[in-house]
C-alpha atoms as one frame of an Amber mdcrd trajectory, in Angstrom:
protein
  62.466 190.751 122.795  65.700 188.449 123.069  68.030 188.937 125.785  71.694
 189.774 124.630  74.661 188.816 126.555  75.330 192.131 128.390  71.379 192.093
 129.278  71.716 188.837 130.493  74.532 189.600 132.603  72.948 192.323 134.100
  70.219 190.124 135.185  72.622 187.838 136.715  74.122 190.418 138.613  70.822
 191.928 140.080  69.306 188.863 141.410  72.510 187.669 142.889  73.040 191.177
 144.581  69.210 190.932 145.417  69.750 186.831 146.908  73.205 187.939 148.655
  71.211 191.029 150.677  68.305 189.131 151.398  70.251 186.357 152.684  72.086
 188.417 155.230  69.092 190.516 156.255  67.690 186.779 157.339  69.960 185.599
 158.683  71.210 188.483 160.649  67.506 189.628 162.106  67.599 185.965 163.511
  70.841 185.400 164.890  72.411 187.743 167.609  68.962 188.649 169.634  69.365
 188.512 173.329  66.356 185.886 174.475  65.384 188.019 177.778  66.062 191.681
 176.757  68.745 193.946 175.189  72.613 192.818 176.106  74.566 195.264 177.204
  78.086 195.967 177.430  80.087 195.489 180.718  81.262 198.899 182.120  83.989
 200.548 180.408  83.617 199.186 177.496  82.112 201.263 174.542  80.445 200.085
 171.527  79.377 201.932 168.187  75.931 201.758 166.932  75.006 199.548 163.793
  75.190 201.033 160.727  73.911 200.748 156.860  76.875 202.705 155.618  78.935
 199.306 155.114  76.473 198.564 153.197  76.039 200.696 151.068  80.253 201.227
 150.423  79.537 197.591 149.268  77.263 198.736 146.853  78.692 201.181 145.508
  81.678 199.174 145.042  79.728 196.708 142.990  78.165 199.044 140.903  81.579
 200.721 140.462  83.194 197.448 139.108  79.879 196.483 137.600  80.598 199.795
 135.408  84.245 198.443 134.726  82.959 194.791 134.049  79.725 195.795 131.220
  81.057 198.572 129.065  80.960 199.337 125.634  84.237 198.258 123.306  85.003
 201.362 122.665  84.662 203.037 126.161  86.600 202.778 129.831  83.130 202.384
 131.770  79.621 201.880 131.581  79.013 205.466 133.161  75.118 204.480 133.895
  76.735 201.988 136.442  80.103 203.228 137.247  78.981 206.902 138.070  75.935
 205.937 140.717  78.119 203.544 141.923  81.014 206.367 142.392  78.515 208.314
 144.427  77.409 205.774 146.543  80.889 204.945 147.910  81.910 207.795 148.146
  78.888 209.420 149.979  79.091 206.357 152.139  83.272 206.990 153.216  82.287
 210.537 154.154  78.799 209.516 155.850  81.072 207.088 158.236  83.903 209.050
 158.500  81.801 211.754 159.888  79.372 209.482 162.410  83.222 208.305 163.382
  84.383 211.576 164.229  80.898 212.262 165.763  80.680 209.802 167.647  84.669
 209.937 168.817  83.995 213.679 170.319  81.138 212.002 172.095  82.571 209.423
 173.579  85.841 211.439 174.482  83.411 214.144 176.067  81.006 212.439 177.938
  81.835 211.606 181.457  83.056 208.195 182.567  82.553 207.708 186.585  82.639
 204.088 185.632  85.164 203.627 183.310  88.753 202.163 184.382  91.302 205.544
 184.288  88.202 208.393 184.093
């Protein structure tokens, strides 16, 4: 079976997604660990957990242009890539935008003996 052009692309465009991921996941599980222990923050100061949702936005967004990129002559997207990647970014604004808000009434809640002004 010959590979066409739009195939082709594709291809491209999966193992470069696939290479680009797996070159951050290395790099980042190696860099940034504290050699004796977990750092922590000095008082005060507050820090949000890590988070995939970035992530996946990023995705989505790819897939979304993907869609735009690989369509038919005759059509505005390819919906097989365009819709997914629709859902993905948009699931993943309202995922963050929620831990945000979530994690803003915690913060704003708990009790700071600590904190400068609290």
């Amino acid at each position: 079976m010959p590979l066409n052009d739009t195939t082709f692309g594709f291809l491209i465009l999966g193992l470069g997604l696939l290479f680009v991921l797996g070159l951050v996941f290395a790099v980042t599980s190696r860099v940034g660990r504290a050699p004796h222990g977990t750092a922590t923050p000095p008082p005060g100061v507050h820090l949000p957990p890590g988070s995939w949702l970035p992530t996946l936005m990023a995705l989505g967004a790819a897939l979304i242009f993907a869609g735009l990129a690989f369509r038919p002559d005759d059509a505005l997207a390819n919906w097989v890539l365009f819709v997914p990647g629709a859902l993905a970014f948009v699931g993943g604004v309202v995922s963050w935008v929620r831990a945000a808000n979530r994690e803003w009434r915690d913060t704003e809640h708990a009790t700071h003996d600590d904190a400068p002004g609290h």
